[in-house]
C-alpha positions as CSV (number, residue, x, y, z in Angstrom):
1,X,0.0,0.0,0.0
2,X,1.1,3.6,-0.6
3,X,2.2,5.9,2.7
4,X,4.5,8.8,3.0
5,X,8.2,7.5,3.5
6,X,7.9,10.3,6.9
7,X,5.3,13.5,7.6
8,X,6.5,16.7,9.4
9,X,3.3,15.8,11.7
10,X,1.6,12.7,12.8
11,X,-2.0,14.0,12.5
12,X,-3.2,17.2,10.2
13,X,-6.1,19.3,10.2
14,X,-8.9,17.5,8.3
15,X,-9.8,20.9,6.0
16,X,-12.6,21.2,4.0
17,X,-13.6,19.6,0.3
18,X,-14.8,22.2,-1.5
19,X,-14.8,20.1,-5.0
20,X,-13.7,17.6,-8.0
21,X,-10.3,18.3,-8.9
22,X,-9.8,19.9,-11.9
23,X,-5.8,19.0,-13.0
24,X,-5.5,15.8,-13.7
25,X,-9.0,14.6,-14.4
26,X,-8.0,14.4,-18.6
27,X,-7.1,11.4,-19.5
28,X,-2.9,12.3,-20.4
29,X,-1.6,8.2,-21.6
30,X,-2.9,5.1,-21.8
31,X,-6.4,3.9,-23.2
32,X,-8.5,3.4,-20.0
33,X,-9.0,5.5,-16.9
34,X,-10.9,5.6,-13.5
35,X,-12.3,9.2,-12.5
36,X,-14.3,10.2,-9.6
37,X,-17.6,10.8,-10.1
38,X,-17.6,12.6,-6.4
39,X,-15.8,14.6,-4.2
40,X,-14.3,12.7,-1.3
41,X,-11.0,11.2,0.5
42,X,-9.7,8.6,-1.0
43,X,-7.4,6.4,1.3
44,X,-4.5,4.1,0.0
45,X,-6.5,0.9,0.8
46,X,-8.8,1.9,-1.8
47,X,-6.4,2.9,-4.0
48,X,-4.8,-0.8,-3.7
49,X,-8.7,-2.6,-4.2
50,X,-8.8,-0.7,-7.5
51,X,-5.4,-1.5,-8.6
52,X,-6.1,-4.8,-7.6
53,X,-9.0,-5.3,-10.1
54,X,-7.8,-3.6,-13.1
55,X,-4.3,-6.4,-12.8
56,X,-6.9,-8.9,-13.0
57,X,-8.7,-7.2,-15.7
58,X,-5.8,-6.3,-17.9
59,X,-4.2,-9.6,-17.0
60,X,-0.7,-9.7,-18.8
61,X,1.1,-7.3,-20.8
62,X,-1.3,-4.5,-19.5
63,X,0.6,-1.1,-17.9
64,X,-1.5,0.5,-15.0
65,X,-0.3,4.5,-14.1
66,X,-1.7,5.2,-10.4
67,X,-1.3,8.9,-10.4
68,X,-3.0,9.7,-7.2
69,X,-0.9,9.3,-3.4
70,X,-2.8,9.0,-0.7
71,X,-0.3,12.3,1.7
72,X,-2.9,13.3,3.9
73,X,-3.3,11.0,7.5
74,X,-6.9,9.8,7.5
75,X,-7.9,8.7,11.0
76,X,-10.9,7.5,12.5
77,X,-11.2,6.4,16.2
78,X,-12.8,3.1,16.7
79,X,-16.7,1.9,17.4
80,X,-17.6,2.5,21.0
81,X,-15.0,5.0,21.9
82,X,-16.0,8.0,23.3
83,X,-15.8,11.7,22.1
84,X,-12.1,13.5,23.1
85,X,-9.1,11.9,24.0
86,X,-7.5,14.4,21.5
């Protein structure tokens, strides 16, 4: 799976999506492309699920460009924790 080598910062501010990206949605080589269809964070386990099927779909011989990298820390605390705890 894809990760940052090392971030300045364990944990960053979560922001604020405020759309689709526009650079980089144009197909620039190749013959096939996924795009998002929504705006969203995209994490690098589903970056690995999708690169996952198109191997199987292309099977041999096939090139696959992943031109996305998942940089910014996506946490989530677990079910039946509470609120705080920082």
């Amino acid at each position: 799976m894809l990760q940052p080598k090392r971030t300045k910062y364990r944990k960053t501010h979560r922001g604020r999506l405020k759309g689709k990206a526009v650079r980089g949605s144009t197909l620039a080589f190749g013959d096939f492309a996924i795009k998002a269809t929504t705006r969203g964070f995209i994490t690098s386990r589903q970056i690995e699920a999708a690169r996952r099927a198109m191997v199987r779909f292309v099977k041999r011989g096939g090139k696959i460009w992943i031109r996305i990298f998942p940089d910014k820390p996506y946490t989530a605390k677990p079910l039946e924790v509470p609120m705080g705890g920082g």
